[in-house]
CHARMM internal coordinates of N, CA and C (Angstrom, degrees):
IC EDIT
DIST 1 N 1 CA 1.4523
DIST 1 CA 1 C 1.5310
ANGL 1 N 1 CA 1 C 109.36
DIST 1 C 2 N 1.5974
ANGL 1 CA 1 C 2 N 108.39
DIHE 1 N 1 CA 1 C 2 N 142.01
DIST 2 N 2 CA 1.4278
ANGL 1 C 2 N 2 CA 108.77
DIHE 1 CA 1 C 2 N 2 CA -174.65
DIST 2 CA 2 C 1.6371
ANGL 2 N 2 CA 2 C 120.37
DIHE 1 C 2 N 2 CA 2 C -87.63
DIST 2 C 3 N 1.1902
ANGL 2 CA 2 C 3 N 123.95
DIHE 2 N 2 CA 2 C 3 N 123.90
DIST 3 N 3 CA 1.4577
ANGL 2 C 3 N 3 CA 114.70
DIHE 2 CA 2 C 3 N 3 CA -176.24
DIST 3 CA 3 C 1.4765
ANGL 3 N 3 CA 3 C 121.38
DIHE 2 C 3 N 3 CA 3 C -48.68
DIST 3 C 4 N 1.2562
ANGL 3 CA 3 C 4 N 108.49
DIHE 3 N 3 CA 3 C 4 N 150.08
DIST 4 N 4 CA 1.6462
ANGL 3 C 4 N 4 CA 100.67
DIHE 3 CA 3 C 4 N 4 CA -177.99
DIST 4 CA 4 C 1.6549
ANGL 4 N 4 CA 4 C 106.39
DIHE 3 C 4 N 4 CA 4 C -96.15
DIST 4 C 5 N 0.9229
ANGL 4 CA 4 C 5 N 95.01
DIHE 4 N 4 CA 4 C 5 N -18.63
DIST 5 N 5 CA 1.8355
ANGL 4 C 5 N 5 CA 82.68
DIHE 4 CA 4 C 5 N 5 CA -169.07
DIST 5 CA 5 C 1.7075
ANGL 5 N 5 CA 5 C 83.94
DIHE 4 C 5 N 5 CA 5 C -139.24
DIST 5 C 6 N 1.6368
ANGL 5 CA 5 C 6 N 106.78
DIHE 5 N 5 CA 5 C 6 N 148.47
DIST 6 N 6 CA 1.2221
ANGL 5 C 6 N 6 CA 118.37
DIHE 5 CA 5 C 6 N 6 CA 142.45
DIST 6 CA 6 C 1.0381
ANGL 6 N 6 CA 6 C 147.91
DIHE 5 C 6 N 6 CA 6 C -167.37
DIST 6 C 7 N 1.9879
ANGL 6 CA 6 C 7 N 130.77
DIHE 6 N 6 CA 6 C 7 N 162.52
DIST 7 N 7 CA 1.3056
ANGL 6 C 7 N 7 CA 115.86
DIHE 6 CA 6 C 7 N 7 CA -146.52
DIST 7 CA 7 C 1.2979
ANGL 7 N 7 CA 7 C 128.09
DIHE 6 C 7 N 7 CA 7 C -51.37
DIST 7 C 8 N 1.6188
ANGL 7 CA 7 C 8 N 123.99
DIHE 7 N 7 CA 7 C 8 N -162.69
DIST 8 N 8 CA 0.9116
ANGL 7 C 8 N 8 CA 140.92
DIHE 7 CA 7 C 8 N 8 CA -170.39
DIST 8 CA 8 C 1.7569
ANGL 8 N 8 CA 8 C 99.78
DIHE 7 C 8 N 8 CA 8 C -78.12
DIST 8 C 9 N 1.4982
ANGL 8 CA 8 C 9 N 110.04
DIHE 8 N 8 CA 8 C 9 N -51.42
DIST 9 N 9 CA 1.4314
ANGL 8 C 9 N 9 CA 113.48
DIHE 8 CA 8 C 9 N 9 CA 165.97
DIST 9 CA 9 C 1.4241
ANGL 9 N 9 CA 9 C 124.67
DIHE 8 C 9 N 9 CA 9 C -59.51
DIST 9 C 10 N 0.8884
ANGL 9 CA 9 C 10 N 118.14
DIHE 9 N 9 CA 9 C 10 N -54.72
DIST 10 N 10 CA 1.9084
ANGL 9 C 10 N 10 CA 113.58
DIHE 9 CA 9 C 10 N 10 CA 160.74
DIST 10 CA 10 C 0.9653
ANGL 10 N 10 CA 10 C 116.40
DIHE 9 C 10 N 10 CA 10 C -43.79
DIST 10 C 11 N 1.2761
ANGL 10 CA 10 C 11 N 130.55
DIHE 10 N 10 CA 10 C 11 N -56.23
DIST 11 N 11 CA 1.4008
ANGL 10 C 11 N 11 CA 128.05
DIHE 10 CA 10 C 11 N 11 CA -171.71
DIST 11 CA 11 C 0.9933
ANGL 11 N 11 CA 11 C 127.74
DIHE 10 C 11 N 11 CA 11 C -67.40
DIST 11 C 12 N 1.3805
ANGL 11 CA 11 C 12 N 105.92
DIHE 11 N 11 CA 11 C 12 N -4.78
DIST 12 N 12 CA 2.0458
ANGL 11 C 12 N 12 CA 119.00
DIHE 11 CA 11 C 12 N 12 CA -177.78
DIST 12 CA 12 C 1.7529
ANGL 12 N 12 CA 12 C 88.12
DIHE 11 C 12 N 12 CA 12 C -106.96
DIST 12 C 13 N 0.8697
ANGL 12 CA 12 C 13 N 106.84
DIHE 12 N 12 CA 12 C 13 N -59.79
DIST 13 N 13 CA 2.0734
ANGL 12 C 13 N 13 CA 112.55
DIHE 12 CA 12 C 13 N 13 CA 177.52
DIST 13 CA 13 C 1.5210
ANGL 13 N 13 CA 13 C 98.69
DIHE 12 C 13 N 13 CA 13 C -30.47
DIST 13 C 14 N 1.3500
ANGL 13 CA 13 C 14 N 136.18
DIHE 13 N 13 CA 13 C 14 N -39.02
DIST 14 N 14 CA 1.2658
ANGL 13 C 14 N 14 CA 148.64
DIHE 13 CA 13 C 14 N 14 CA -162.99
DIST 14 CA 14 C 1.3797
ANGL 14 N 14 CA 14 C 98.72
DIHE 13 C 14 N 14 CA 14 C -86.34
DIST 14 C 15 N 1.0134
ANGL 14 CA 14 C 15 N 129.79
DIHE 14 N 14 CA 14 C 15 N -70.08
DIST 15 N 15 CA 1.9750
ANGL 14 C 15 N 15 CA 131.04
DIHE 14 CA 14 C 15 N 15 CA 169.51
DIST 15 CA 15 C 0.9642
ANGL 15 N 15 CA 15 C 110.08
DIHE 14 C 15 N 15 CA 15 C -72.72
DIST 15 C 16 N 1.6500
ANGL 15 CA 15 C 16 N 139.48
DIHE 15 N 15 CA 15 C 16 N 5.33
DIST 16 N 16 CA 1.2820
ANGL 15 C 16 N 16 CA 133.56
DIHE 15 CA 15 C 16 N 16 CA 170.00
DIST 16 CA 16 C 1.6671
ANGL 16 N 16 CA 16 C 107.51
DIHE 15 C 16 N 16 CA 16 C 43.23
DIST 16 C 17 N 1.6165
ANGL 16 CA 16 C 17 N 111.46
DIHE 16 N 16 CA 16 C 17 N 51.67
DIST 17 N 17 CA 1.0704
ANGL 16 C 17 N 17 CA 145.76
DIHE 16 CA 16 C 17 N 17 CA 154.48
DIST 17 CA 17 C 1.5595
ANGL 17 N 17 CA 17 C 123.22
DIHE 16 C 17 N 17 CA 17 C -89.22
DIST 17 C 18 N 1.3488
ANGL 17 CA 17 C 18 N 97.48
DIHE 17 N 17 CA 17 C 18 N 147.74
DIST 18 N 18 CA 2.1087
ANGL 17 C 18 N 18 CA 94.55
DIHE 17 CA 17 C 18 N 18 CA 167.86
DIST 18 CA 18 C 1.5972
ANGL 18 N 18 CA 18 C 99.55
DIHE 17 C 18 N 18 CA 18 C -80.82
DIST 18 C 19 N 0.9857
ANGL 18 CA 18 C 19 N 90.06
DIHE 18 N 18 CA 18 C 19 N 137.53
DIST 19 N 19 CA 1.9900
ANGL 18 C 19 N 19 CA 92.62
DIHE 18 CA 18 C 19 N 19 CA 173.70
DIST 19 CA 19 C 2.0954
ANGL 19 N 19 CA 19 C 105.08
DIHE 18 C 19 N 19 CA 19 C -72.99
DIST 19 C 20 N 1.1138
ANGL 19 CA 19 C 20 N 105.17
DIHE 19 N 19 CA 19 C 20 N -7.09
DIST 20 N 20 CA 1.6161
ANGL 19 C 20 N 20 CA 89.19
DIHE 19 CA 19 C 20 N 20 CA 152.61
DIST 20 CA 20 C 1.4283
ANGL 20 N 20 CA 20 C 136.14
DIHE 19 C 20 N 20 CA 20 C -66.21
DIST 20 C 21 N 1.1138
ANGL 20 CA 20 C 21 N 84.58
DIHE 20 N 20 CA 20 C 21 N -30.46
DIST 21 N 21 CA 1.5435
ANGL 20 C 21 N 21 CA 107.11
DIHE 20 CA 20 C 21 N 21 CA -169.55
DIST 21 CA 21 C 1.7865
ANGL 21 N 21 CA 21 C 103.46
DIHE 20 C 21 N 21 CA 21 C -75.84
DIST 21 C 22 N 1.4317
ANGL 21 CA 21 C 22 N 119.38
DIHE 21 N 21 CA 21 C 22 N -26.93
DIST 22 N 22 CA 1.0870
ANGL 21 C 22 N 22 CA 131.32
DIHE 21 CA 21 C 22 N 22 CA 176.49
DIST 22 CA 22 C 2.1705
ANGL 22 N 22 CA 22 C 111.38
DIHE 21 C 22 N 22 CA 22 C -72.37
DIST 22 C 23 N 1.4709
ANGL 22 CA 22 C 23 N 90.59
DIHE 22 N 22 CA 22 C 23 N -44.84
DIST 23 N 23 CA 1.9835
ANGL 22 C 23 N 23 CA 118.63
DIHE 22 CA 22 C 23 N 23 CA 155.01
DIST 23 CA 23 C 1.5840
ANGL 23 N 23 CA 23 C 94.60
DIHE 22 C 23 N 23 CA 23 C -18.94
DIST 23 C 24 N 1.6412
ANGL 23 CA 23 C 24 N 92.10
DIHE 23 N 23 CA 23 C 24 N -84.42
DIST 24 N 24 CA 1.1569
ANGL 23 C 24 N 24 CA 120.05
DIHE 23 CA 23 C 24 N 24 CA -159.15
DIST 24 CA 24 C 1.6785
ANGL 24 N 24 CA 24 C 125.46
DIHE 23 C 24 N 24 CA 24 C -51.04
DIST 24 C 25 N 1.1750
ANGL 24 CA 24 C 25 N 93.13
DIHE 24 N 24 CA 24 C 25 N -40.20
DIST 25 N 25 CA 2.0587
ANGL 24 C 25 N 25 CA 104.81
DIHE 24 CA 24 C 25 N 25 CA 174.11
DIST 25 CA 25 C 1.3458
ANGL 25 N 25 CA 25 C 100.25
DIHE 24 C 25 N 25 CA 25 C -86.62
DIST 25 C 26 N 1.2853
ANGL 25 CA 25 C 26 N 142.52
DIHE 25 N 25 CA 25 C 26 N 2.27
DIST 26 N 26 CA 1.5066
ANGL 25 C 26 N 26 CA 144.43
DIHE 25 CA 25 C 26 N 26 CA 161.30
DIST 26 CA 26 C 1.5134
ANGL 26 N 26 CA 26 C 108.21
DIHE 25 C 26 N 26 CA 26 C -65.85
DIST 26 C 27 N 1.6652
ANGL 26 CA 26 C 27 N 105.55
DIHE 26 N 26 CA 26 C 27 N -57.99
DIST 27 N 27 CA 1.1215
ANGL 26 C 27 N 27 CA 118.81
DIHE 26 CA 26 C 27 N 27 CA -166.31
DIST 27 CA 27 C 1.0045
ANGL 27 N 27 CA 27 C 120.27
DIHE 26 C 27 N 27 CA 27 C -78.88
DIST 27 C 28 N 1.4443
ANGL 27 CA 27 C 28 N 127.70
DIHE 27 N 27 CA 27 C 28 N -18.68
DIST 28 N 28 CA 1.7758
ANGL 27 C 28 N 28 CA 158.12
DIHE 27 CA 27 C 28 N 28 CA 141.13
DIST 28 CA 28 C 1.2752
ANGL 28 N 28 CA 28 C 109.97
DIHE 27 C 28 N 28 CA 28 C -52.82
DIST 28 C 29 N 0.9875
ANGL 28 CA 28 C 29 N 138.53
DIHE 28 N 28 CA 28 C 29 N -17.20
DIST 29 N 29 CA 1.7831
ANGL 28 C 29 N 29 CA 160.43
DIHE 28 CA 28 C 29 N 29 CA 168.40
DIST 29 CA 29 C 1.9291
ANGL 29 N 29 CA 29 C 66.66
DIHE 28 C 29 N 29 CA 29 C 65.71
DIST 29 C 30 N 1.3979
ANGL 29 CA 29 C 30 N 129.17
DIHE 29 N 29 CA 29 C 30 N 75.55
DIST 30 N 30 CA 1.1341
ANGL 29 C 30 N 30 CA 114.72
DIHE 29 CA 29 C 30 N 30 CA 150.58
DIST 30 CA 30 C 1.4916
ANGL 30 N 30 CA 30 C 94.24
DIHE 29 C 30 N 30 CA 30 C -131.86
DIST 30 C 31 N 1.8290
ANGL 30 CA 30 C 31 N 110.07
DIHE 30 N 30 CA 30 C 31 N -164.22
DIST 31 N 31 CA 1.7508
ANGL 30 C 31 N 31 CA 115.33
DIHE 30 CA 30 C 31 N 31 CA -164.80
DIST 31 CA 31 C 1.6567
ANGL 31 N 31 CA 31 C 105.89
DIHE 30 C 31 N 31 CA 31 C 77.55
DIST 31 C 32 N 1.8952
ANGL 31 CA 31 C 32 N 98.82
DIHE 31 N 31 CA 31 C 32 N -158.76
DIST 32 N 32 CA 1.4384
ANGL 31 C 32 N 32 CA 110.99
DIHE 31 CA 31 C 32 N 32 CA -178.26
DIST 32 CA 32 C 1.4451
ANGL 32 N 32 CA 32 C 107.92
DIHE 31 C 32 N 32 CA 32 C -96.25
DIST 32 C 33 N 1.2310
ANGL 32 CA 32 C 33 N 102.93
DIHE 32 N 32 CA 32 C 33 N 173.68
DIST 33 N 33 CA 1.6678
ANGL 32 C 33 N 33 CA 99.22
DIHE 32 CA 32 C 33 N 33 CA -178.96
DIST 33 CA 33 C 1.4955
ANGL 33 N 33 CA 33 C 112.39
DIHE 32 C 33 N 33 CA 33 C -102.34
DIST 33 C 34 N 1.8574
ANGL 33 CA 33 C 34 N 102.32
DIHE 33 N 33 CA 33 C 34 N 163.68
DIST 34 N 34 CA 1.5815
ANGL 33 C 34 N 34 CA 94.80
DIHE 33 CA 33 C 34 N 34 CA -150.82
DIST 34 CA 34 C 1.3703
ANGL 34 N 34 CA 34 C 94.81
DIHE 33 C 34 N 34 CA 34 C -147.19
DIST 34 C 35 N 1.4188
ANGL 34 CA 34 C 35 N 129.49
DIHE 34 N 34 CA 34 C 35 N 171.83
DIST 35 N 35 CA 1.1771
ANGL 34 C 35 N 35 CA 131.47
DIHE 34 CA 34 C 35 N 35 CA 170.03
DIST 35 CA 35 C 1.6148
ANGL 35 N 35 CA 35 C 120.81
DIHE 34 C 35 N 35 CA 35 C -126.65
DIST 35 C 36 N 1.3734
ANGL 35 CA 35 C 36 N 119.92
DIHE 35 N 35 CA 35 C 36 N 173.46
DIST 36 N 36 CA 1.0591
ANGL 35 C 36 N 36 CA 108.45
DIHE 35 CA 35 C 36 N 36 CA -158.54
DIST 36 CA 36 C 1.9387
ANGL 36 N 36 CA 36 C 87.31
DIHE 35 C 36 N 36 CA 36 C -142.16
DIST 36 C 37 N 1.4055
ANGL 36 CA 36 C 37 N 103.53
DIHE 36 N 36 CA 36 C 37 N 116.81
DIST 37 N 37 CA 1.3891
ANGL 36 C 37 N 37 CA 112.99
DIHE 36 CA 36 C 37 N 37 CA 177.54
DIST 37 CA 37 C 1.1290
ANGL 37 N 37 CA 37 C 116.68
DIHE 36 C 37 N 37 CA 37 C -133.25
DIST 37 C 38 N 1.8089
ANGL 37 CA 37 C 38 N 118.41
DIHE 37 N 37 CA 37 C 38 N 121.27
DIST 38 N 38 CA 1.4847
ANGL 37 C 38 N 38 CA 120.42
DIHE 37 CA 37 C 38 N 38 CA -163.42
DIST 38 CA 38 C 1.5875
ANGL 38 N 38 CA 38 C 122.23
DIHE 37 C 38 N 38 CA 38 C 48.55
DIST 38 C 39 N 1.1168
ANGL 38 CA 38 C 39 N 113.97
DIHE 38 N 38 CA 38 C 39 N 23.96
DIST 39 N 39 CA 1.2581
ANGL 38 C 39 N 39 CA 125.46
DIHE 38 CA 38 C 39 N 39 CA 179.18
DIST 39 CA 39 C 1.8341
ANGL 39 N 39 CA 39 C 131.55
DIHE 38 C 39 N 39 CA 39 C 105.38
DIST 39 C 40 N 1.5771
ANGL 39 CA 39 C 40 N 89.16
DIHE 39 N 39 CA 39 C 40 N -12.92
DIST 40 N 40 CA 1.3707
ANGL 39 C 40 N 40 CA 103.43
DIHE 39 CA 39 C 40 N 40 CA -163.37
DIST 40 CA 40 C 2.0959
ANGL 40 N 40 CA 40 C 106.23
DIHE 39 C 40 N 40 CA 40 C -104.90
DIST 40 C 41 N 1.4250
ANGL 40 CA 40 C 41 N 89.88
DIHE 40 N 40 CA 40 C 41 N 132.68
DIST 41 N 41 CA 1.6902
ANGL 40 C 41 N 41 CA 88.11
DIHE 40 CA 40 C 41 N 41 CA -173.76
DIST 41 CA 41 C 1.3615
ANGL 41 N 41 CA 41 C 94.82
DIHE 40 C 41 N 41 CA 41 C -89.83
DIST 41 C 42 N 1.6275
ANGL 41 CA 41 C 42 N 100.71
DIHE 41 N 41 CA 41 C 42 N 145.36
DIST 42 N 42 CA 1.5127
ANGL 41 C 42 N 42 CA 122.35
DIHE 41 CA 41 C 42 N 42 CA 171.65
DIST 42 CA 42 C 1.3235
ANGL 42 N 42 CA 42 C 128.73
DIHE 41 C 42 N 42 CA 42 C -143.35
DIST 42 C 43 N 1.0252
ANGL 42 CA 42 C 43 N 140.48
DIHE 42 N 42 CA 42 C 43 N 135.28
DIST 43 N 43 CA 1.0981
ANGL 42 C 43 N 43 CA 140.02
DIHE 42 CA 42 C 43 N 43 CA -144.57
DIST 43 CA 43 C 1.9757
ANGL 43 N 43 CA 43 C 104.85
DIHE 42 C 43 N 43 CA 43 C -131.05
DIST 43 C 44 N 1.9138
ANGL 43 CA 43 C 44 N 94.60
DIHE 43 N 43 CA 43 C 44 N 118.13
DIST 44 N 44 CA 1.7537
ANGL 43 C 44 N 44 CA 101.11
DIHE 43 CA 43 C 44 N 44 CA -175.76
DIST 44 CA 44 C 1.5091
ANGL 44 N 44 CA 44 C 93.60
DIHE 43 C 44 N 44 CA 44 C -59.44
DIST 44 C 45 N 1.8832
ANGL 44 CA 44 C 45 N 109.17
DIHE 44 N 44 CA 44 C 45 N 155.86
DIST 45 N 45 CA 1.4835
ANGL 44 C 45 N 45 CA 93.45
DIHE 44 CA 44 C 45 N 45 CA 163.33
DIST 45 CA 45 C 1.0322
ANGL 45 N 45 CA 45 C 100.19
DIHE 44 C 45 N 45 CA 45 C -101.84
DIST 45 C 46 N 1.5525
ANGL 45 CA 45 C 46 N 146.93
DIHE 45 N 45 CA 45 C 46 N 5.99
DIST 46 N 46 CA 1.6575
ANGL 45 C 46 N 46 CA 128.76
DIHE 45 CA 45 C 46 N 46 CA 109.39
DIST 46 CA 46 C 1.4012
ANGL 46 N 46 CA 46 C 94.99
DIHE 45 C 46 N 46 CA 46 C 17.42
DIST 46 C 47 N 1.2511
ANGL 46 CA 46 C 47 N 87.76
DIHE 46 N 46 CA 46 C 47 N -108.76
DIST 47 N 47 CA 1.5095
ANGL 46 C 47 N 47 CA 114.45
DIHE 46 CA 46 C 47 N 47 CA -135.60
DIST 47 CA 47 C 1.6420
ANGL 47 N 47 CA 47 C 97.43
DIHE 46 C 47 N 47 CA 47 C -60.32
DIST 47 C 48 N 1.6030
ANGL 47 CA 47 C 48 N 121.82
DIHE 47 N 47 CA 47 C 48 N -22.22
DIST 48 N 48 CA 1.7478
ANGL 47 C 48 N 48 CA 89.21
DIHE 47 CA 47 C 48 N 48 CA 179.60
DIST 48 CA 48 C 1.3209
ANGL 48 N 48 CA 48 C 105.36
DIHE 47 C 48 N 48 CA 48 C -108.34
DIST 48 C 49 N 1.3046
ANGL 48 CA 48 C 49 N 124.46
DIHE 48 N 48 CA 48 C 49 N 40.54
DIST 49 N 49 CA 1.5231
ANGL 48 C 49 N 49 CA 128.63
DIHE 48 CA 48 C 49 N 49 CA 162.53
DIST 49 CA 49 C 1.8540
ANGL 49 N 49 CA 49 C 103.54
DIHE 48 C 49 N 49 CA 49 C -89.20
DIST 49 C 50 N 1.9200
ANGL 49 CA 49 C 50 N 84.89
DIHE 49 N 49 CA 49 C 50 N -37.39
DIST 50 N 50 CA 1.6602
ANGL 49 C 50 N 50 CA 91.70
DIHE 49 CA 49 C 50 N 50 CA -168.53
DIST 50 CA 50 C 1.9982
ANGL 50 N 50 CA 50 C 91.07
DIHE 49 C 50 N 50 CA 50 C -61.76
DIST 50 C 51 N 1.2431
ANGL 50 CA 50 C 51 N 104.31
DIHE 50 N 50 CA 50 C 51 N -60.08
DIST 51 N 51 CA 1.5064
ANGL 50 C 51 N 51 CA 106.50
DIHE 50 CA 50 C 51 N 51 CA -164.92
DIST 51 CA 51 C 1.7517
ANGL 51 N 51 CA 51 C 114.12
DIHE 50 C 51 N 51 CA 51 C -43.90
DIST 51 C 52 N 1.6401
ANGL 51 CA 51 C 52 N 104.34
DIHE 51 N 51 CA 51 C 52 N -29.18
DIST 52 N 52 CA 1.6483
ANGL 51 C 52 N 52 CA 110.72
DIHE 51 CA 51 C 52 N 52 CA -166.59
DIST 52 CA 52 C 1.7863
ANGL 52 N 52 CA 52 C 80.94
DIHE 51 C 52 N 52 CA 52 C -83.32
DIST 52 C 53 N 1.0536
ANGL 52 CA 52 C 53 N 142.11
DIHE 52 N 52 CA 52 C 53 N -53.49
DIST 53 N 53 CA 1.4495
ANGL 52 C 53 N 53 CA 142.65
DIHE 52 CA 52 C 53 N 53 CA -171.47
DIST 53 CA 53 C 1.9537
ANGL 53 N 53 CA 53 C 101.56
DIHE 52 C 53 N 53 CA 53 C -42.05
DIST 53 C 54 N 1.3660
ANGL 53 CA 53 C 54 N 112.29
DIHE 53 N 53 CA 53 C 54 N -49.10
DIST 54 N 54 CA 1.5222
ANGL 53 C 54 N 54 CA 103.33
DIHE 53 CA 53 C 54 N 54 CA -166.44
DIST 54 CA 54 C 1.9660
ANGL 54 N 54 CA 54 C 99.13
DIHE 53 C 54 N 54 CA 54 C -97.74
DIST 54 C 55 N 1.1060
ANGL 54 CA 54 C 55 N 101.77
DIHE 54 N 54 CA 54 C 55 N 13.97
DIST 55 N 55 CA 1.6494
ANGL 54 C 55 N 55 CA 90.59
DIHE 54 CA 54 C 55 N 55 CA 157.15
DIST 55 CA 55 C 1.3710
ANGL 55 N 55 CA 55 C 123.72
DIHE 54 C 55 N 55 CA 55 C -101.25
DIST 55 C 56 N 1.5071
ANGL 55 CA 55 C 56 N 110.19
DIHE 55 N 55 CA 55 C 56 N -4.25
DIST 56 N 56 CA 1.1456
ANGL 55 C 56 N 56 CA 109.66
DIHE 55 CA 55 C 56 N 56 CA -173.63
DIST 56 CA 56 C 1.3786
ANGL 56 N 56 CA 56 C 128.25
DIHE 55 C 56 N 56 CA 56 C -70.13
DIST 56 C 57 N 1.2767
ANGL 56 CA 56 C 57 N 129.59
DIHE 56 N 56 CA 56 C 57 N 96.74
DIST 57 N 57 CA 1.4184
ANGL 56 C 57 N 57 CA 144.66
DIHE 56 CA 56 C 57 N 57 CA 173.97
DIST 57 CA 57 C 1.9508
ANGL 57 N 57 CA 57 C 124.58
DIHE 56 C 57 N 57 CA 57 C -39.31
DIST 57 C 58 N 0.8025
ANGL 57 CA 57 C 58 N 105.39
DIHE 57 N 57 CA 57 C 58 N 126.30
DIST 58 N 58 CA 1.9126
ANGL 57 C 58 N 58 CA 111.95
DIHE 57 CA 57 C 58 N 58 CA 166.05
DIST 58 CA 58 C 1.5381
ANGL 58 N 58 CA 58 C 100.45
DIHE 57 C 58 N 58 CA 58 C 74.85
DIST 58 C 59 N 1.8992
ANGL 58 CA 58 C 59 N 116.62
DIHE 58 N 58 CA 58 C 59 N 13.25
DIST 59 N 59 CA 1.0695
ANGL 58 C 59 N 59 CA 103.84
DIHE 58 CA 58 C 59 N 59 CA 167.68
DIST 59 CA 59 C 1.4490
ANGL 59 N 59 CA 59 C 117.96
DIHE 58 C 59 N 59 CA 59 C -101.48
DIST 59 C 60 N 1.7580
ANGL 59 CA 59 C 60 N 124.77
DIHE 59 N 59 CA 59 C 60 N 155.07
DIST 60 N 60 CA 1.2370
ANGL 59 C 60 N 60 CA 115.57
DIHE 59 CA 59 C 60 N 60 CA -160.89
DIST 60 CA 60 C 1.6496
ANGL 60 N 60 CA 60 C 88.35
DIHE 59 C 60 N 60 CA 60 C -93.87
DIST 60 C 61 N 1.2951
ANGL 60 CA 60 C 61 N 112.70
DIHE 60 N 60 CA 60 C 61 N 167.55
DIST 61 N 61 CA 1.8064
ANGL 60 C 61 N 61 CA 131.21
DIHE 60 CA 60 C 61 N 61 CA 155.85
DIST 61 CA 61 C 1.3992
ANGL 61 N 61 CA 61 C 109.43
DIHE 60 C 61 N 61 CA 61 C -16.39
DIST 61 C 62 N 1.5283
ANGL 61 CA 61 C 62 N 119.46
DIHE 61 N 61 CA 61 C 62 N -58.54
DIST 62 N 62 CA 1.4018
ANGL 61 C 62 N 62 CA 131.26
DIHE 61 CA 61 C 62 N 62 CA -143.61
DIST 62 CA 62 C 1.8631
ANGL 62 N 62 CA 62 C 79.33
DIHE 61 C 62 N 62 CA 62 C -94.15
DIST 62 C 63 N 1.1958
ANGL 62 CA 62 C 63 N 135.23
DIHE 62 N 62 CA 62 C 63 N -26.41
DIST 63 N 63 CA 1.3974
ANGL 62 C 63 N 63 CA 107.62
DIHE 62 CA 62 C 63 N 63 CA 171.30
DIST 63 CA 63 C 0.9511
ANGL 63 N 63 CA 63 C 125.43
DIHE 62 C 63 N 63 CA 63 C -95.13
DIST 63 C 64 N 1.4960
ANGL 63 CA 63 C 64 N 131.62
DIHE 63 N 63 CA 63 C 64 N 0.38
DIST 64 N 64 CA 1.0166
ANGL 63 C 64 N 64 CA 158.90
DIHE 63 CA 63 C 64 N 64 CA -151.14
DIST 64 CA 64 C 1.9806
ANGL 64 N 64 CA 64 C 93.70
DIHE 63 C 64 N 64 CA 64 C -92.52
DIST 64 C 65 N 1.6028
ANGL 64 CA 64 C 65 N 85.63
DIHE 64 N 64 CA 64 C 65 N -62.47
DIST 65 N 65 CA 0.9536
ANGL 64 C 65 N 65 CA 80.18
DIHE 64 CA 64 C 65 N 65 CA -154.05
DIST 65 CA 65 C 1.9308
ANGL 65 N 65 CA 65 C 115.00
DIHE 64 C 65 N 65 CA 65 C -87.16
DIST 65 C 66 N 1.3624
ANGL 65 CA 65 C 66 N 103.82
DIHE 65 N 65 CA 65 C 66 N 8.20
DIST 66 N 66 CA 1.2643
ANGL 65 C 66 N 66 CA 132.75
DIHE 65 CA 65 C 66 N 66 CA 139.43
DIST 66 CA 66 C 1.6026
ANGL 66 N 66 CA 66 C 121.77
DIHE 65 C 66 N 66 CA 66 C -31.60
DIST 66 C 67 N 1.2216
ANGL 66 CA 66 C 67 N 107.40
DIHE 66 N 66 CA 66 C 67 N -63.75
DIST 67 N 67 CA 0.8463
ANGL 66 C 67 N 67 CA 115.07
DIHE 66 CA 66 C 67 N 67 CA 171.69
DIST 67 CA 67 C 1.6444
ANGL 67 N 67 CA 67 C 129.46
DIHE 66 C 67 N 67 CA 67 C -75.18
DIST 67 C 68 N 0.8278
ANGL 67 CA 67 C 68 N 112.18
DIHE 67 N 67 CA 67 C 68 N 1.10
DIST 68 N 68 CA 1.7299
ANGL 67 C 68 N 68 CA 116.61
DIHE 67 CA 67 C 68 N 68 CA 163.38
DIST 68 CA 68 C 1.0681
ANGL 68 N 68 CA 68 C 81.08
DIHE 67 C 68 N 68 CA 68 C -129.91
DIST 68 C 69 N 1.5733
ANGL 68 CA 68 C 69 N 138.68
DIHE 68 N 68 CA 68 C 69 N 91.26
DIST 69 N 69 CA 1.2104
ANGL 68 C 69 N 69 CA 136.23
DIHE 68 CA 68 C 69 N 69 CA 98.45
DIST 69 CA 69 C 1.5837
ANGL 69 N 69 CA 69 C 106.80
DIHE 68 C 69 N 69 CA 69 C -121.50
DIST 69 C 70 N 1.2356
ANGL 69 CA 69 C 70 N 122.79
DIHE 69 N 69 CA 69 C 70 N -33.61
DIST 70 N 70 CA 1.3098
ANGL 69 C 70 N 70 CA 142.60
DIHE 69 CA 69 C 70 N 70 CA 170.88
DIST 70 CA 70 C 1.4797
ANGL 70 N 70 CA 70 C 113.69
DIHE 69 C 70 N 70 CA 70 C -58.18
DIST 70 C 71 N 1.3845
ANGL 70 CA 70 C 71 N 116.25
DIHE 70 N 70 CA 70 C 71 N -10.91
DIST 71 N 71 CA 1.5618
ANGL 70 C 71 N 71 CA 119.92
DIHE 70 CA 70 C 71 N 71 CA -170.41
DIST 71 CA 71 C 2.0591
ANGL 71 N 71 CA 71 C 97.06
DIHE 70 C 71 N 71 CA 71 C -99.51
END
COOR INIT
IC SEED 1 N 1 CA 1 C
IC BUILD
């Protein structure tokens, strides 16, 4: 079964990012959006499929939007 949400460290392991850098676009209110439960940030993979979907570069509308139907 696929996790639904995950940490701050996974989620950088996944973009082969530093999870500061993840810090950092929080505090920039930039990146995907995230929540904060009992103290701990987590991230829907909702929401960073949606976020990996609108970074996607040199794609037109019509694949775009391809791609959220296929998801």
């Amino acid at each position: 079964m696929q996790p639904t949400c995950l940490n701050q460290k996974e989620l950088a392991a996944r973009w082969r990012i530093s999870h500061r850098t993840l810090e950092r676009w929080r505090w920039a209110r930039e990146g995907p959006v995230y929540m904060k439960i009992g103290g701990r940030v987590v991230y829907r993979l909702e929401d960073i499929l949606a976020f990996e979907r609108a970074m996607l570069l040199g794609k037109t509308r019509d694949q775009v939007a391809y791609l959220d139907l296929v998801d």
